[in-house]
Structure formats: structure tokens, C-alpha cells
N, C-alpha and C positions, 0 to 999 in steps of 0.2 A: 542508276548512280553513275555520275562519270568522273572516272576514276582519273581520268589523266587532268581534269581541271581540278580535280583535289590535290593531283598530283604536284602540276606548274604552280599554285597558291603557295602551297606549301614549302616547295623549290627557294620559289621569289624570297617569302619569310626568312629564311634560313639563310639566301646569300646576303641580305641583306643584315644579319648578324653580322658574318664575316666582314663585311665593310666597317662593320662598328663594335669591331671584337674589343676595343678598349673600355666603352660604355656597356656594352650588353654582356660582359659575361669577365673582361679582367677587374673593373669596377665593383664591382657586386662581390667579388672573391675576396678582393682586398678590405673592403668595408666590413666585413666577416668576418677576414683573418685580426684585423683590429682590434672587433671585438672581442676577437676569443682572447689576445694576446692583454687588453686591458683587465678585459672582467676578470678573467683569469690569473692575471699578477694580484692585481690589488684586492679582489674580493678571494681567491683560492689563498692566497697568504693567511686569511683570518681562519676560512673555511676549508678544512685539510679534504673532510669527504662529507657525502650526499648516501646516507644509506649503503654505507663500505663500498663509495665507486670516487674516484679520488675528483676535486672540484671542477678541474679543467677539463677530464672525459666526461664530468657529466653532464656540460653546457653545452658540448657538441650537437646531443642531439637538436638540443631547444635551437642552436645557433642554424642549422642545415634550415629545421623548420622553416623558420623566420623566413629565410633568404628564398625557402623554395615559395610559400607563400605571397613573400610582395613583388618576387621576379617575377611568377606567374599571372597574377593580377597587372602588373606594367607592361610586363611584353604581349600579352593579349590588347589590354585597352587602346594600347598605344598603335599598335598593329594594325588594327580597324579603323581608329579615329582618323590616324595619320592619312590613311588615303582619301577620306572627308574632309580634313582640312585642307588637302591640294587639291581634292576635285580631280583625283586620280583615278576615285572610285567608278567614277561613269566606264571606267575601260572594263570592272570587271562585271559592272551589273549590265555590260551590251554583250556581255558573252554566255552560251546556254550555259548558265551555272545556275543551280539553285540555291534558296537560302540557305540549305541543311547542307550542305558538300560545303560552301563558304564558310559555316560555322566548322564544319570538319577538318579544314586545311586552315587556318589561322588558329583555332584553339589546340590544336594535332602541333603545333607549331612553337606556339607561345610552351606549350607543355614542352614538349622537346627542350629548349633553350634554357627553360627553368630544371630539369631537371640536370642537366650537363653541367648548371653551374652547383648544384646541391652536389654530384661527385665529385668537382673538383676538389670543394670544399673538404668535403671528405676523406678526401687523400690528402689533400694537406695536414689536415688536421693531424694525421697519423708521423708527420715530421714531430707536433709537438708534445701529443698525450700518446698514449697505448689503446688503442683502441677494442673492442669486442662486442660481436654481432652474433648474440647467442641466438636470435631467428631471422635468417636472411631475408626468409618469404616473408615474413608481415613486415620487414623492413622493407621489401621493393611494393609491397603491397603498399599499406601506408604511404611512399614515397609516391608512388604514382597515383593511387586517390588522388593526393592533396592537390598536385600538379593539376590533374586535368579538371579538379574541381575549382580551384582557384584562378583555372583559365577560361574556366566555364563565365565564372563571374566578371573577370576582366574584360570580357568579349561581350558582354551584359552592358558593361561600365562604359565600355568605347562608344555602344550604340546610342545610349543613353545620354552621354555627355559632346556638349556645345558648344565647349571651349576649355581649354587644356586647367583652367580650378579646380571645374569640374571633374573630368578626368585625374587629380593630384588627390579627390577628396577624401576617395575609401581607402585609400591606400600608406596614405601619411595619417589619416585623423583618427582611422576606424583600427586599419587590422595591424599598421605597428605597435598601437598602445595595448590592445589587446592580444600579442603577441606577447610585445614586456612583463604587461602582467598576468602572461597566464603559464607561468612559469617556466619560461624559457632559460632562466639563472638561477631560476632555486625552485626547491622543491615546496609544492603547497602544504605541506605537513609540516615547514618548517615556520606557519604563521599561525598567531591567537586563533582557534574553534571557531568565533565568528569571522575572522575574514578567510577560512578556509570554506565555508557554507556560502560567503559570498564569492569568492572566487567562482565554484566552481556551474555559477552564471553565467561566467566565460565559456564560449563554445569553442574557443583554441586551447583553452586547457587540457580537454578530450584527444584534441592530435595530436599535442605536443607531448601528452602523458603516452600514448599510444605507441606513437613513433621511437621512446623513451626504450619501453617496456622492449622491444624489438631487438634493441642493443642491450640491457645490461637484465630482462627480466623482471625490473620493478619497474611501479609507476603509481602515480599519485588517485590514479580512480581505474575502476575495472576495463580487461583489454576492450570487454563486449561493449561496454559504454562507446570505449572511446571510437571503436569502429560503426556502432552505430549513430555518430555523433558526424564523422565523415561520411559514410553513407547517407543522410540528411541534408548533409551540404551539397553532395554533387545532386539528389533528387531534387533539391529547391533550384538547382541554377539548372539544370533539365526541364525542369518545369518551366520556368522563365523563358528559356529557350524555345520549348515547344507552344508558350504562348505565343510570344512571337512571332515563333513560322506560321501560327493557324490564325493569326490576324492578319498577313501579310503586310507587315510592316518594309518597308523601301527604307533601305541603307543608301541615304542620300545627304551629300553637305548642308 
């Protein structure tokens, strides 16, 4: 394994945040703190509490999700693709790096970025609601799943995609809406029996109920579900992953 070209990958990713700390990590804050401050007026005025946890602390968690989910998925895809679309990439496929370190230092990466902006968020948040983390560890637990699962996928999405549609597709079409609806601002106890049995179709309902459960102790389906609904996730883009290195597919423009 070589450890110092995982290391300079990894480096590279990360300063290259810093050059775009407005889009990569103040943007993404703000887009969040938004929504908390809209859903949270207009819908916590109707809706006082969510299962005795007052309206506005209880979107937080769904909100953090959200944000660590489609950071995750963008800063990985975008990370990969981008040097395929400048034709950047040839510099690092002439250097002894393997596929596996590659995938280690850009998804290590994209995870990193998305998680920094889920605790900002977090600490902000605690300016507008009261917060409480009645299990830390399955909240860092959960929190990092999701990250390196979601960058797992992103890093999938960048190889895979040909042109930047492509690359916008899973991530505006697929996992915001299934984000929205899979209870990110209310709870699924709070709809008619059938679309609670259709809901829970949704495989982010599982993380977002999980991550939920972490902070306040409830949650809309079992913790054991929800954890093994995120262990699935990161096994299927592991798998994906490992077909790839064992086809030897060439990260090429």
C-alpha cells in the first residue's frame, strides 16, 4: 500500500476545498441553515412537537442527513470526474498508484469535507434550537457510515459519468427526493397506514430514522433496521467498487 500517494491525493482534495471554501463547505451551510430557519418558522408554528421533541430540534437531525448525504455524493463524483474532464487525470494514472489507494484518497476525502460541513451545521444549529445527543457513538457511528457510504457512491457516479447531466443525475433526481420524503421534516407516524407501509420503501428513511434515534432516542423503524439498511449501502458500493478493481477498469477522459 503506498501510503504517501494516498497521502498527496488526499492533500491535493482537501487544498483544493480551501480554494473554494465558499462553494464547498460556506454554501452548503447556508442552504441548511435556510432550511431549518424556513421549515422551521412556517411548518414548527403549526407543529409545536414531533413525539415530545419540540419541531425545530427535530428536523435537525433529518437536515445534517440530507446535507451529509448530497455533500458526500458531489464532492466525491465531482473530485474524480473533474480531473477527466481536464485531462488532469493522466498525471495521476503515470504515477505508481493503484486503483484501491485512488479510491482510498478521493472517497477518504470527499468523506472528510462532507462530514466538516454536517458539524458545522450542527453547531449552528445549537444557536437556534436546544439540542441533545442522548447517544454520541451511534451518532458518530451513523454520521460516518453515511459519509463514507455516500462517497463510496459518488466516486462510482464520477467514473461512471461522461458529462456533468450525468454526474447532477443521482443526486438532484434520486437522493434529494428521497431524502424529502423519507422524513427528513416529519415523522412517518405522522401519515395515513398506507403511505407509512409505502414510505418505508425508502432506504433513507432507515438513516434518517437511525441518525434521529441517536439524538433524541426515538425513531420511526427499528435502530437494528436502520443500521442494517446503512451497512447495505456501504456493502453494495464496496461491491461496486471491488468489481471494478477486479475488471480493471482505466479511469480515463
Amino acid at each position: 500500500m503506498n501510503f504517501e500517494a494516498i497521502k498527496s491525493i488526499y492533500l491535493a482534495e482537501m487544498a483544493r476545498t480551501r480554494r473554494t471554501i465558499m462553494q464547498s463547505i460556506i454554501s452548503p451551510v447556508i442552504s441548511t441553515v435556510l432550511y431549518f430557519v424556513v421549515f422551521g418558522a412556517a411548518i414548527g408554528s403549526r407543529i409545536t412537537e414531533v413525539d415530545g421533541v419540540s419541531y425545530g430540534a427535530f428536523i435537525v437531525p433529518g437536515l445534517i442527513m440530507l446535507s451529509l448525504m448530497t455533500q458526500s455524493l458531489s464532492n466525491a463524483s465531482f473530485g474524480i470526474y473533474f480531473p477527466k474532464f481536464t485531462g488532469t487525470i493522466f498525471e495521476v494514472l503515470s504515477a505508481p498508484v493503484s486503483f484501491l489507494e485512488i479510491t482510498i484518497a478521493y472517497v477518504g476525502a470527499a468523506a472528510t469535507k462532507s462530514v466538516l460541513v454536517g458539524l458545522i451545521i450542527l453547531i449552528t444549529a445549537n444557536f437556534f434550537v436546544p439540542l441533545e445527543i442522548q447517544h454520541p457513538v451511534w451518532m458518530v457511528a451513523f454520521f460516518v457510515l453515511t459519509a463514507v457510504t455516500f462517497a463510496l457512491l459518488g466516486f462510482i457516479i464520477g467514473i461512471w459519468a461522461d458529462n456533468f447531466e450525468k454526474l447532477q443525475f443521482v443526486p438532484l433526481l434520486i437522493v434529494t427526493p428521497l431524502a424529502f420524503l423519507g422524513g427528513s421534516f416529519y415523522s412517518i407516524n405522522m401519515l395515513p397506514e398506507f403511505w407509512q407501509k409505502v414510505t418505508l420503501i425508502n432506504p433513507v428513511v432507515y438513516l434518517i430514522s437511525g441518525f434521529r434515534w441517536s439524538f433524541y432516542g426515538q425513531a420511526d423503524v427499528s435502530l437494528w433496521l436502520s443500521l442494517l439498511a446503512t451497512m447495505i449501502f456501504l456493502g453494495g458500493s464496496l461491491a461496486i467498487i471491488h468489481r471494478i478493481f477486479k475488471t480493471g477498469y482505466r479511469l480515463k477522459p
